[in-house]
N, CA, C and O atoms as a DFTB+ gen file, in Angstrom:
448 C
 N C O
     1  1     -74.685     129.707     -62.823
     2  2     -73.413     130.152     -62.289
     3  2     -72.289     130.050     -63.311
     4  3     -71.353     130.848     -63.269
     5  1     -72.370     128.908     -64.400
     6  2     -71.592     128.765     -65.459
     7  2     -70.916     130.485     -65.933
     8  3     -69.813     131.027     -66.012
     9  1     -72.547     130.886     -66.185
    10  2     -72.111     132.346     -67.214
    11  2     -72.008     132.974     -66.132
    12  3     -71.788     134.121     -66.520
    13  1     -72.022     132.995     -64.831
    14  2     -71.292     134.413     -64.463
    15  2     -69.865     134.111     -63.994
    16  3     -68.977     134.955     -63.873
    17  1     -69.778     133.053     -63.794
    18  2     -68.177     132.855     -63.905
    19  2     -67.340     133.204     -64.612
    20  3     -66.346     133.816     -64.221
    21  1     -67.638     132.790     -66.170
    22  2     -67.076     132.963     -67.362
    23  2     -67.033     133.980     -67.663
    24  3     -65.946     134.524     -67.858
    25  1     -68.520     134.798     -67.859
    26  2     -68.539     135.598     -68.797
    27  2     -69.172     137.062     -67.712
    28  3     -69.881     137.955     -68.174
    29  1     -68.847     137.017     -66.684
    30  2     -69.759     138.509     -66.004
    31  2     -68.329     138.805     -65.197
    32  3     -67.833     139.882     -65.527
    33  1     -67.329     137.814     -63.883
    34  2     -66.747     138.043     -62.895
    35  2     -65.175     138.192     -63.602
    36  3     -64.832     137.930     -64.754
    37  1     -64.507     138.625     -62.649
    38  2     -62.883     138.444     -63.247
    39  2     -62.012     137.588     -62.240
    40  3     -60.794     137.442     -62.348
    41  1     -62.898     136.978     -61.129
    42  2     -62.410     136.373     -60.094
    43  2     -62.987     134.900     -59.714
    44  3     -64.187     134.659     -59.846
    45  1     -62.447     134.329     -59.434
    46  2     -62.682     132.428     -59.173
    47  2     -63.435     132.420     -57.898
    48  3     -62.846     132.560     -56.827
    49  1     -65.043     132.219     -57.997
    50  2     -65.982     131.632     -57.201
    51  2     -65.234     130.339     -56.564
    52  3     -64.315     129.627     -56.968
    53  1     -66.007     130.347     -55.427
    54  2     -65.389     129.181     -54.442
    55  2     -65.558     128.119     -55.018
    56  3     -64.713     127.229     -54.932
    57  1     -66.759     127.967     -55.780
    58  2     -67.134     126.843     -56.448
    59  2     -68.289     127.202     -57.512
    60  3     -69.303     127.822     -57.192
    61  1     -68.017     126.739     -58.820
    62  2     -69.452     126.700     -59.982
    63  2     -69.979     125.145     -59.942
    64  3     -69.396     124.106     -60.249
    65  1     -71.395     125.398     -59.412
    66  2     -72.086     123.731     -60.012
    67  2     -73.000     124.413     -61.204
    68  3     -73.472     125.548     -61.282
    69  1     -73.070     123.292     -62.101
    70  2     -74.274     122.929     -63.142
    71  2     -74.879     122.045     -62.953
    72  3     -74.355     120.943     -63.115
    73  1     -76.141     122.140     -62.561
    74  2     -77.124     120.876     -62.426
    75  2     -78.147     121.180     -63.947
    76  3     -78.874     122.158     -64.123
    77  1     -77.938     120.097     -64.847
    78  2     -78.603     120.139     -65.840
    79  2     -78.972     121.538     -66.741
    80  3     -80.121     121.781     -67.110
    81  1     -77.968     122.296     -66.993
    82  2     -77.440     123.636     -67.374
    83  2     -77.318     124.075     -69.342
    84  3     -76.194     124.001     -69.840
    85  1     -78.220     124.389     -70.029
    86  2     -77.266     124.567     -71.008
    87  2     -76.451     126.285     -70.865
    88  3     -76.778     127.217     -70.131
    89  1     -75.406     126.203     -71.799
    90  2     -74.232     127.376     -71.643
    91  2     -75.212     128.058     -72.749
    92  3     -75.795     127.692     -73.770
    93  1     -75.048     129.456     -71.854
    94  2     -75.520     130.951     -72.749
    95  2     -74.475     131.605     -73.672
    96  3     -73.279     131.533     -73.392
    97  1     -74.999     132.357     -74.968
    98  2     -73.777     133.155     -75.082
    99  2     -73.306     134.021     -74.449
   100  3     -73.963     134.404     -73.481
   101  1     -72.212     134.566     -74.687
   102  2     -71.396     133.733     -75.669
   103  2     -70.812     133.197     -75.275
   104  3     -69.695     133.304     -75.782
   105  1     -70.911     132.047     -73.961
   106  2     -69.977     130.636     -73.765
   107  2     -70.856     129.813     -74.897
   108  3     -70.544     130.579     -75.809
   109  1     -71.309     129.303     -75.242
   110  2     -71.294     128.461     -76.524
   111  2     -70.964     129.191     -77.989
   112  3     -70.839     128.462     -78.973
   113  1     -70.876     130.094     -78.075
   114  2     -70.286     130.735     -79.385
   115  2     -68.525     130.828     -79.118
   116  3     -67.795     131.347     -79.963
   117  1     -68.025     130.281     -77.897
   118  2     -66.628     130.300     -78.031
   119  2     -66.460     128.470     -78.376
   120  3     -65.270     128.155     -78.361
   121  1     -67.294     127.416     -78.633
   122  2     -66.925     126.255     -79.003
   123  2     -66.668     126.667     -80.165
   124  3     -67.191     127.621     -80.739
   125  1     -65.433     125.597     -80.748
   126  2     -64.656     125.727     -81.990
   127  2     -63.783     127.051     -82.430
   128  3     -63.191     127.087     -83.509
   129  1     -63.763     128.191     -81.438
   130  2     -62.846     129.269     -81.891
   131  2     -61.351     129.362     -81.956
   132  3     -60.732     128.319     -82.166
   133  1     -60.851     130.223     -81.836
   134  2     -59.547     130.056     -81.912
   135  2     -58.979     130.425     -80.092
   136  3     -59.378     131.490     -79.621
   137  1     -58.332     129.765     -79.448
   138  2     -58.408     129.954     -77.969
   139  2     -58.261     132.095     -77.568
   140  3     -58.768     132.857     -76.745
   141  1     -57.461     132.204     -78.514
   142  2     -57.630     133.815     -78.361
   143  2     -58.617     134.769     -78.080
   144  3     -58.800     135.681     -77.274
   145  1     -59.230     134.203     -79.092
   146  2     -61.004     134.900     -79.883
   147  2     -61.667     134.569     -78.481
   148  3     -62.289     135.502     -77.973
   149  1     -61.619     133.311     -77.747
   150  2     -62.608     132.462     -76.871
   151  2     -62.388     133.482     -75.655
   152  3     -63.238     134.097     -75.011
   153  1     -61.078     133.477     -75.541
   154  2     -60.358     134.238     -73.727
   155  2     -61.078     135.721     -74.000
   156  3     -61.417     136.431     -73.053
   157  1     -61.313     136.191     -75.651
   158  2     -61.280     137.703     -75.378
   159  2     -62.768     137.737     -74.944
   160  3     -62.980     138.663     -74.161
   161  1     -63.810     137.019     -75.220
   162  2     -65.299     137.086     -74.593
   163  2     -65.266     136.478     -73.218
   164  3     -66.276     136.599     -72.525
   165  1     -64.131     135.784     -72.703
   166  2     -64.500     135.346     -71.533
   167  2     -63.941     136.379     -70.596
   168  3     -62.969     136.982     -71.051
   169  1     -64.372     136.753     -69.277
   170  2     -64.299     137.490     -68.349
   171  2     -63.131     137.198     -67.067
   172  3     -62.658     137.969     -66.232
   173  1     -62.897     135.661     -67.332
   174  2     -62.454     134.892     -66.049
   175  2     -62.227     133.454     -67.031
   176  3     -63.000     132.932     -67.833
   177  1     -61.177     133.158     -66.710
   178  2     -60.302     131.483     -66.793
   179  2     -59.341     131.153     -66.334
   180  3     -58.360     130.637     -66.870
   181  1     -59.516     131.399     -65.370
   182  2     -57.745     131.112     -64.296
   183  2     -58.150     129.815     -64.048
   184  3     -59.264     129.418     -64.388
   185  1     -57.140     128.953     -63.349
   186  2     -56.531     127.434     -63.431
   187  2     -57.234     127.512     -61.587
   188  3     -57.068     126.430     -61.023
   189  1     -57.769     128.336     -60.901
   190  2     -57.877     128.467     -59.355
   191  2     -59.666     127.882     -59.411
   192  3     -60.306     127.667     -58.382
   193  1     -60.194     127.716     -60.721
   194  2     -61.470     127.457     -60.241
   195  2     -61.710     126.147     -59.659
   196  3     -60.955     125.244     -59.299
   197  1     -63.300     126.335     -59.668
   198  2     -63.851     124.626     -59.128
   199  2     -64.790     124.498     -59.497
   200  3     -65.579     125.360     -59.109
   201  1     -65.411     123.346     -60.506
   202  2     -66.214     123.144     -61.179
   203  2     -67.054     121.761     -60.412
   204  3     -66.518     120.878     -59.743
   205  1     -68.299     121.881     -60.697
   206  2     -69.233     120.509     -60.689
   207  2     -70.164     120.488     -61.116
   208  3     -71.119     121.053     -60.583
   209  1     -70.304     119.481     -62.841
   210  2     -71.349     119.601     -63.340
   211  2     -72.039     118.429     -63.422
   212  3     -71.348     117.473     -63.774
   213  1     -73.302     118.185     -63.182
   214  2     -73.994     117.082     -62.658
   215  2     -75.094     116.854     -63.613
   216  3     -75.769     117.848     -63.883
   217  1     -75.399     115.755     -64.168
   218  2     -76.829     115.700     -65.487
   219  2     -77.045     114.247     -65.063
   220  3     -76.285     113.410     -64.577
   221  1     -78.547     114.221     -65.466
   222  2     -79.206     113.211     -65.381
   223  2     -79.205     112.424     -67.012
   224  3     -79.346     113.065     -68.053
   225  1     -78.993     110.744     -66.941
   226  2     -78.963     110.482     -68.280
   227  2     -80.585     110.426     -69.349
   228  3     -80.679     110.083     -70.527
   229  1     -81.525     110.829     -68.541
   230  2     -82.613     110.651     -69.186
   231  2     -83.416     112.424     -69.319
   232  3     -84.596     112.761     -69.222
   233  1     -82.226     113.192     -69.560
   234  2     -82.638     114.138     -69.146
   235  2     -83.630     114.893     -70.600
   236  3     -82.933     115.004     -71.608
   237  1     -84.615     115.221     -70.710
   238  2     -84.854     115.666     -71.863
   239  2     -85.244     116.973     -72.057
   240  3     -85.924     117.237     -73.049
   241  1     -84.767     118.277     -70.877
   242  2     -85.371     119.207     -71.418
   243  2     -83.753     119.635     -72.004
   244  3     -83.560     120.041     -73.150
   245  1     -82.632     119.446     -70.943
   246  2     -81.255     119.470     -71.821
   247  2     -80.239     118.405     -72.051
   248  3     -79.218     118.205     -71.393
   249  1     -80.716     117.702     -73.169
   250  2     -79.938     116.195     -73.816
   251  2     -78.288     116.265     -72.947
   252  3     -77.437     117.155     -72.964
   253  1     -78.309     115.066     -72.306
   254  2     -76.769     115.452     -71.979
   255  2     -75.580     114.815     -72.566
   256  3     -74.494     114.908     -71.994
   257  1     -75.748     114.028     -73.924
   258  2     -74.634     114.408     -74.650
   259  2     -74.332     115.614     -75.127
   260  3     -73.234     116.138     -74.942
   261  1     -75.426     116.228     -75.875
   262  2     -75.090     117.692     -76.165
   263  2     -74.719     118.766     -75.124
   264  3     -73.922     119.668     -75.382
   265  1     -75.337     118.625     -73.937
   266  2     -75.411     119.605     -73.051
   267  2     -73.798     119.581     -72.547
   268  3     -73.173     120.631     -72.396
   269  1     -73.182     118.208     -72.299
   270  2     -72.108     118.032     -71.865
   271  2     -71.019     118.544     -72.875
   272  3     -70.106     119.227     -72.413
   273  1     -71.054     118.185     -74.600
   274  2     -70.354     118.744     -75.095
   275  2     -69.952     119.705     -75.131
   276  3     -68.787     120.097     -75.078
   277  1     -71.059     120.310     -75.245
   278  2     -71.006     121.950     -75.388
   279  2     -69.756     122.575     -74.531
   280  3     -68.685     123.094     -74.843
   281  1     -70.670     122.155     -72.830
   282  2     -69.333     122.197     -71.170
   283  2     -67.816     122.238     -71.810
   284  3     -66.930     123.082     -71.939
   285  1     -67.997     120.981     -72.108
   286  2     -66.508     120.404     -72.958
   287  2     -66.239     121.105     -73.536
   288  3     -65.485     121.796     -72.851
   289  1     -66.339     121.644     -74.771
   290  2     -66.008     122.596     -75.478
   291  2     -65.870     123.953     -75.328
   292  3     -65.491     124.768     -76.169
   293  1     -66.272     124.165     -73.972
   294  2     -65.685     125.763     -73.771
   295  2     -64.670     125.416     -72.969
   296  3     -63.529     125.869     -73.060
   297  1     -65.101     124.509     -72.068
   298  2     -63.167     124.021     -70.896
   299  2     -62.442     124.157     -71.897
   300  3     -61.809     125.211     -71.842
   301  1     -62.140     123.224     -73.296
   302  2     -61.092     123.076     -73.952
   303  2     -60.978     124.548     -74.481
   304  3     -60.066     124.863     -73.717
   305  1     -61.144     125.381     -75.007
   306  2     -60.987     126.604     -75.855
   307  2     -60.908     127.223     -74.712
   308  3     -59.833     127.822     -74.726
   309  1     -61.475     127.417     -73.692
   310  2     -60.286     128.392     -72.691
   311  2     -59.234     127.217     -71.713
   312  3     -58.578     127.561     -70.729
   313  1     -59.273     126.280     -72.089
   314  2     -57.651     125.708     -71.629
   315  2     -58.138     125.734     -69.900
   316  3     -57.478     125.941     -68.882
   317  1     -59.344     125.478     -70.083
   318  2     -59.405     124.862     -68.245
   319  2     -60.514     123.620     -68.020
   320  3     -61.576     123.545     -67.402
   321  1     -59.806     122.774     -68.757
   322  2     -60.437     121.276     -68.591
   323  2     -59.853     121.276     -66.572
   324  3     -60.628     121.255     -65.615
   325  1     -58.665     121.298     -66.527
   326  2     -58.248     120.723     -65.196
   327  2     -58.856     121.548     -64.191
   328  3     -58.127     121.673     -63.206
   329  1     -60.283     122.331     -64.095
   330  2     -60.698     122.751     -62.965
   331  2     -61.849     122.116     -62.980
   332  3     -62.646     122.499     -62.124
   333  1     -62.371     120.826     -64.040
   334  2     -63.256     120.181     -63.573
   335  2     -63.143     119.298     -62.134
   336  3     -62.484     118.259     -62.114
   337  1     -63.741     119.728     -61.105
   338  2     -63.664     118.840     -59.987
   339  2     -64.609     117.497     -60.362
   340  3     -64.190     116.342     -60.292
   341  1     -65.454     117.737     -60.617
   342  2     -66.647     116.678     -60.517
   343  2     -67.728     116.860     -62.157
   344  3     -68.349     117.847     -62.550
   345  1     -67.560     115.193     -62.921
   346  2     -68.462     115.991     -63.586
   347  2     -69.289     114.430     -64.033
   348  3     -68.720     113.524     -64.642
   349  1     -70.078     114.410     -63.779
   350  2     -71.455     113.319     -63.178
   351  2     -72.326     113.436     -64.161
   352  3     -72.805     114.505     -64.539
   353  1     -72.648     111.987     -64.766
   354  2     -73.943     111.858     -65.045
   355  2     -74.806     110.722     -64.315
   356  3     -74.249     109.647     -64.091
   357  1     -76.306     110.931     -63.887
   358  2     -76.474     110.008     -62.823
   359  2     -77.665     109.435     -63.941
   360  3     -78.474     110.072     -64.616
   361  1     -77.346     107.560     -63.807
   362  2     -78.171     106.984     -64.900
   363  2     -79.450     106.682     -64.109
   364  3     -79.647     106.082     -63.052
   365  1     -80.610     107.585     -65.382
   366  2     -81.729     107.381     -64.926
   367  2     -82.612     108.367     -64.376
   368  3     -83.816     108.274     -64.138
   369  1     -81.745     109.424     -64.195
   370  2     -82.174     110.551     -63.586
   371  2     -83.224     111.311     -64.986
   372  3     -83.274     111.161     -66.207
   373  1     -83.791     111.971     -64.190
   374  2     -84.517     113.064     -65.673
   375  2     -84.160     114.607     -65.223
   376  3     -83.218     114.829     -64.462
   377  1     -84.671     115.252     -65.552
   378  2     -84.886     117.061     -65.209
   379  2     -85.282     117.079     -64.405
   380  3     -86.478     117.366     -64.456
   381  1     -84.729     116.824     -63.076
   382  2     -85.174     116.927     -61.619
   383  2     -84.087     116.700     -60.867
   384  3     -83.012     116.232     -61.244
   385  1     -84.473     117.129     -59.542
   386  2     -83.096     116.957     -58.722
   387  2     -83.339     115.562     -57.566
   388  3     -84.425     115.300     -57.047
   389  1     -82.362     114.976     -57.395
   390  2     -82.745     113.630     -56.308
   391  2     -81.617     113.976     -55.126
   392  3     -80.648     114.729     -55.029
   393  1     -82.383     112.870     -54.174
   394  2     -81.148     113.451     -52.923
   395  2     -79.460     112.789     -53.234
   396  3     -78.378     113.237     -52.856
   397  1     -79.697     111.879     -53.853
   398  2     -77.831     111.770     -54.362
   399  2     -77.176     113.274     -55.048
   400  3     -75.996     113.597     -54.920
   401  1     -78.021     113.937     -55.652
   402  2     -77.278     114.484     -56.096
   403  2     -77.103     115.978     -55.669
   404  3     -76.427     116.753     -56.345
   405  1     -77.970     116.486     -54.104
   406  2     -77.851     116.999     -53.198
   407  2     -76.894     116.885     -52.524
   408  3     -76.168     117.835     -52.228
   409  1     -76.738     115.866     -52.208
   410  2     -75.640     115.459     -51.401
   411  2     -74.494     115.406     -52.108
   412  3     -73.678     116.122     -51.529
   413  1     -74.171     115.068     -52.773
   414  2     -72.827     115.871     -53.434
   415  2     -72.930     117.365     -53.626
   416  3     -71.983     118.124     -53.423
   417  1     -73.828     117.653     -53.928
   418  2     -73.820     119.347     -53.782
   419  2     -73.293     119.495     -51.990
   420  3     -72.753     120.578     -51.764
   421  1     -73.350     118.985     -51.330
   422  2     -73.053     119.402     -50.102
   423  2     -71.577     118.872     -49.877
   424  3     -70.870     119.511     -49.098
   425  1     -71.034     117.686     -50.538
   426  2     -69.743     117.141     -50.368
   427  2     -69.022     118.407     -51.149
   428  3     -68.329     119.148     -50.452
   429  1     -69.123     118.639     -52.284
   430  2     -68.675     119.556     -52.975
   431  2     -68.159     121.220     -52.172
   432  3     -67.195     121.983     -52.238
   433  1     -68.897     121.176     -51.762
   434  2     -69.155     122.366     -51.275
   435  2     -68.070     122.168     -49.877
   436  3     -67.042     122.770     -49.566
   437  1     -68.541     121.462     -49.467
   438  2     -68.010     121.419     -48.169
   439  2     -66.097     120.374     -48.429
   440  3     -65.455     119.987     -47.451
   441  1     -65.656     120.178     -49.776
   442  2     -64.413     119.944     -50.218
   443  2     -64.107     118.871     -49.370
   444  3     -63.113     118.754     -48.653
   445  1     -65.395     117.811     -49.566
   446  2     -65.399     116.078     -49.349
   447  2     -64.776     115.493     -50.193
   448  3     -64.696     114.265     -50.162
């Protein structure tokens, strides 16, 4: 949902989750650009979104320091860190989903 937010729609989904997600291009080819260069590949960055990105710390098919940076680094270059609602790492978790973190998919959703 990341990339069609960003990079397909021109309008703010009710809500984007990432559960253990890496970013496609070209949302990772806008880390380190110039915020201009970044907005002109992105499709959508209005301040109205809602974000929740959720990783497990043992995750190994997408490392989540890197995986998270990356996140990070496109919020900052399009200038919408402040639509992170929720952004979770659950210690211990791997590349799988558990019911904690269902259930925030449902708090989320439902704007618990």
């Amino acid at each position: 949902t990341g990339y069609m937010q960003l990079a397909k729609l021109d309008y703010a989904l009710a809500g984007v989750i990432v559960m253990d997600g890496f970013p496609l291009p070209p949302l990772n080819d806008m880390i380190g650009a110039d915020h201009d260069a970044a907005k002109a590949n992105a499709t959508y960055y209005g301040q109205d979104m809602n974000w929740m990105i959720w990783w497990g710390s043992r995750d190994t098919i997408f490392p989540v320091e890197e995986s998270l940076a990356q996140w990070n680094g496109i919020f900052d270059v399009l200038e919408i860190s402040d639509t992170m609602a929720i952004e979770h790492i659950e210690q211990g978790q791997t590349h799988s989903l558990i019911e904690t973190e269902l259930n925030a998919v449902g708090d989320f959703i439902r704007s618990d």
